[in-house]
C-alpha positions as CSV (number, residue, x, y, z in Angstrom):
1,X,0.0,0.0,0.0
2,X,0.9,3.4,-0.7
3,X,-0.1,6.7,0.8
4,X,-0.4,9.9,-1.3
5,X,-0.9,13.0,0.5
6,X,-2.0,15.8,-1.6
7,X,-2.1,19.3,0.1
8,X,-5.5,20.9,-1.1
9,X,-6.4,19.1,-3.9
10,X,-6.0,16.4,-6.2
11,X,-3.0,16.7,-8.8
12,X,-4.5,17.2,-12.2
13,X,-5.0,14.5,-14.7
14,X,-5.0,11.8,-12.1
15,X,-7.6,8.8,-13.2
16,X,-9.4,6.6,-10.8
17,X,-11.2,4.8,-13.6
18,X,-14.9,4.3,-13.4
19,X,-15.6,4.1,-10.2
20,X,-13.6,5.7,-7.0
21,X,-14.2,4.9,-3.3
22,X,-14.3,8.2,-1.2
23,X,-14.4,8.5,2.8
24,X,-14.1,12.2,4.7
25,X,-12.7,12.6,7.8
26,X,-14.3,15.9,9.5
27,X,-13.6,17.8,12.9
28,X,-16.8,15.9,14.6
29,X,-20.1,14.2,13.4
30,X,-22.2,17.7,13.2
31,X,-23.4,18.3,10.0
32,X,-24.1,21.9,11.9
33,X,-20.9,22.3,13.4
34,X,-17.7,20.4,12.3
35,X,-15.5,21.2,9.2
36,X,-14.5,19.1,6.3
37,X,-10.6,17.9,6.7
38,X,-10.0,15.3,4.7
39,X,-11.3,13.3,1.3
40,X,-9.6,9.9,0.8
41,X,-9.8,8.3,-2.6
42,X,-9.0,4.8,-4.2
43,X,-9.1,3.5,-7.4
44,X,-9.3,-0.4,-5.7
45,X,-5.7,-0.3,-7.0
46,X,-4.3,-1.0,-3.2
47,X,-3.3,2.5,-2.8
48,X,-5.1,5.5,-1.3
49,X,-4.9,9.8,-2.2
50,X,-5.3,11.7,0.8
51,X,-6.8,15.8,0.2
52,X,-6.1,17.7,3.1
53,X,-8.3,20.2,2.4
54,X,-7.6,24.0,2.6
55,X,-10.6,24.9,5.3
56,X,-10.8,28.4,4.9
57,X,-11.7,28.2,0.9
58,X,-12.3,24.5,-0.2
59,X,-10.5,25.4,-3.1
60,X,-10.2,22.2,-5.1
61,X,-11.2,22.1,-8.4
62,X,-9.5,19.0,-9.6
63,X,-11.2,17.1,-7.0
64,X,-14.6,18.9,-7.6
65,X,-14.5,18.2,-11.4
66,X,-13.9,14.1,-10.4
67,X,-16.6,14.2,-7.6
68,X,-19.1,15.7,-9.9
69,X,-18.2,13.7,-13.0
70,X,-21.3,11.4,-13.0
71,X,-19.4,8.9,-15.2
72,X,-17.4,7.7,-12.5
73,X,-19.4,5.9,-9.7
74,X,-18.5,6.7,-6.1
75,X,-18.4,4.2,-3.3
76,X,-18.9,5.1,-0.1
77,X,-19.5,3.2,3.7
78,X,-22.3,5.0,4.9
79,X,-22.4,7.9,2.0
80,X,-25.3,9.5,3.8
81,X,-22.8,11.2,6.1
82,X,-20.3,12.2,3.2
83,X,-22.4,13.1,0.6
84,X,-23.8,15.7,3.0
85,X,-20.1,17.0,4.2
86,X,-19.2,17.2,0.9
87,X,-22.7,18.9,-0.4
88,X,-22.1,21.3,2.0
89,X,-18.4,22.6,2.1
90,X,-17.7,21.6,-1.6
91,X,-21.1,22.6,-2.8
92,X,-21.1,19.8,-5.4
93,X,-23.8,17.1,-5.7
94,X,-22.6,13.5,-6.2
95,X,-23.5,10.2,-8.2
96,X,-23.8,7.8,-9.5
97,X,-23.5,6.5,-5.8
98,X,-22.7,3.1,-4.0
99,X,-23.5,2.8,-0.4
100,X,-22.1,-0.8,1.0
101,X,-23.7,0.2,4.3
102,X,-27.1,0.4,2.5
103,X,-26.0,-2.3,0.4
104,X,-24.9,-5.1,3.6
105,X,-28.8,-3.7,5.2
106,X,-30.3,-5.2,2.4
107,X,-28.7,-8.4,2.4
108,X,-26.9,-9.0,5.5
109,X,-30.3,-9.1,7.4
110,X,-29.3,-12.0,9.5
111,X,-27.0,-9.2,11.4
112,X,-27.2,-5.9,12.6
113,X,-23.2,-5.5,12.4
114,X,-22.9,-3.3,9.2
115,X,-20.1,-1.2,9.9
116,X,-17.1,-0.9,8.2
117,X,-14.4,-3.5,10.1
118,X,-17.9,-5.9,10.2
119,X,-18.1,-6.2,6.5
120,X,-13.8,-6.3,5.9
121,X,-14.4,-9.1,8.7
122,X,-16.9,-11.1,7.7
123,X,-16.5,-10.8,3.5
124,X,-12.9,-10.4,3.2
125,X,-10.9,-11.6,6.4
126,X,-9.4,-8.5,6.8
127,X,-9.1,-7.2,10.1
128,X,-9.4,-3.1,10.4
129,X,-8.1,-0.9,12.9
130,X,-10.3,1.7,14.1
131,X,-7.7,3.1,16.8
132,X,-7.1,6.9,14.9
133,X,-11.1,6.8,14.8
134,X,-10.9,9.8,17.4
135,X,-8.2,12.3,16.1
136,X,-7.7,15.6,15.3
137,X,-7.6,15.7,11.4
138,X,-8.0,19.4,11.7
139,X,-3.8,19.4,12.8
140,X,-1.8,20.6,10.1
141,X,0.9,17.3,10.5
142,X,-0.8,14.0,10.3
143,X,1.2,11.0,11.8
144,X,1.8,8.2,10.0
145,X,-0.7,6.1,12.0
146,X,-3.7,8.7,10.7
147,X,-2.4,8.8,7.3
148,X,-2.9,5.0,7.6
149,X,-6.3,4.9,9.5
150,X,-7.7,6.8,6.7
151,X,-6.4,5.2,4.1
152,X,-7.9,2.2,5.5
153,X,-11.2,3.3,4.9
154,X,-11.5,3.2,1.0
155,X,-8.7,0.1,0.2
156,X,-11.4,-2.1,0.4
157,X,-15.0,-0.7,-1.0
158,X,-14.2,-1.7,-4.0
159,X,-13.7,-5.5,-2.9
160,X,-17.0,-5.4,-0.7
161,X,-19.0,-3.7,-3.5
162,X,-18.2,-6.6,-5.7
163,X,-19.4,-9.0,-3.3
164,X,-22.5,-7.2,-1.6
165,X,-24.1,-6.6,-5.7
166,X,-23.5,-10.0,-6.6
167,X,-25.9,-10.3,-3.4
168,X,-28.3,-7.9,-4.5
169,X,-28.6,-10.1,-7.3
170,X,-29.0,-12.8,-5.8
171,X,-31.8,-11.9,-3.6
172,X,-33.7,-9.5,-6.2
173,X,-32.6,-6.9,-4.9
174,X,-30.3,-4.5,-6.9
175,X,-33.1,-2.0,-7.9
176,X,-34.2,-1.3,-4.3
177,X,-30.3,-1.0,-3.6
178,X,-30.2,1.5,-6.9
179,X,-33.3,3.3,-5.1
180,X,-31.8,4.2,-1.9
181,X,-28.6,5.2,-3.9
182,X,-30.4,7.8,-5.9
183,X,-32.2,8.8,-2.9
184,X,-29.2,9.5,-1.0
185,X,-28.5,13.2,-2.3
186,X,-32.0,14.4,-0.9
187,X,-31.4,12.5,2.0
188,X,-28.4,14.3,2.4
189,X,-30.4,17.6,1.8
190,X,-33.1,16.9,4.2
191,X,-29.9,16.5,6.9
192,X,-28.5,19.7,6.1
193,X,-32.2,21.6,6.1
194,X,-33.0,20.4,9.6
195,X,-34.3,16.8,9.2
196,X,-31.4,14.7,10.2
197,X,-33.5,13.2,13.0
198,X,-37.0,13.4,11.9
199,X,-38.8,10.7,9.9
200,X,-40.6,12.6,7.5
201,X,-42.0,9.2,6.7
202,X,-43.5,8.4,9.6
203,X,-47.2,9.6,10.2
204,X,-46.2,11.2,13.8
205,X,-43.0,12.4,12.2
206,X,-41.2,11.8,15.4
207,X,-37.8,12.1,15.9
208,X,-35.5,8.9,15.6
209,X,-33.9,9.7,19.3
């Protein structure tokens, strides 16, 4: 595996191919509140591109113009949260998309262990370490052992997407998964506006907590 830290943006003319799996590290978990700090990319390749993202302008245009291009498909672990981070400090909207969190909820249904290490466990005997899960990617050094936390996080999407659609297929379920996908920009929207923890499907519309 190697690491590729890029300061502010991608380089230009880099390809990821058709598809690219993305993760963001932020400051916190507050849509409201914490700051975008990092985007990490893979092309399933076995190496990772860090952005450590200027936070006073988000200027990044060669990473805007891959996120945005919608004929590359991004895969995420729970895109809800990124596609939101992004939507909001990047102001670009995203897809085609592929969520293997969604994606192990639809067929994994015999668990409700669908987190990342749960999936690199169970699919691909690969044991993750979430140790640098609780760091400050806001610092302006990153150790060695964050560079390679977050790198950690889109080595293997690629892998597990592979897997979890060929069991969509198997259990009818691909279009449902392809649903949810396409939802996932207005899902993201709804968080942002204010209804992060309301169902608006509900017919009491009560909050999820």
């Amino acid at each position: 595996m190697t690491v590729h830290l890029h300061k502010h943006d991608l380089p230009p003319n880099l390809d990821f191919g058709k598809s690219v799996a993305i993760d963001t590290e932020t400051q916190g978990l507050s849509l409201v509140r914490d700051k975008l700090c990092l985007v990490q990319l893979s092309s399933g390749d076995g190496d990772a591109h860090i952005v450590q993202m200027n936070r006073d302008t988000y200027d990044c245009p060669n990473l805007k113009t891959l996120l945005s291009n919608e004929a590359v498909t991004k895969i995420f672990h729970f895109a809800r949260f990124d596609v939101a981070i992004v939507q909001r400090d990047l102001g670009i909207a995203m897809n085609p998309i592929f969520c293997t969190k969604i994606a192990s909820g639809l067929v994994r249904t015999y668990t409700d262990r669908h987190g990342l290490k749960d999936l690199c466990r169970e699919l691909l005997g690969v044991e993750l370490s979430k140790q640098q899960q609780s760091s400050d990617w806001a610092s302006d050094e990153l150790s060695e052992a964050q560079l390679n936390y977050a790198a950690s996080d889109v080595l293997y999407l690629h892998q597990l997407k592979t897997i979890l659609t060929g069991r969509l297929l198997r259990e009818n379920r691909l279009d449902l998964a392809n649903a949810c996908f396409n939802f996932l920009p207005a899902r993201a929207t709804l968080d942002l506006s204010g209804w992060e923890d309301v169902d608006i499907f509900s017919h009491t519309m009560r909050r999820n907590n």
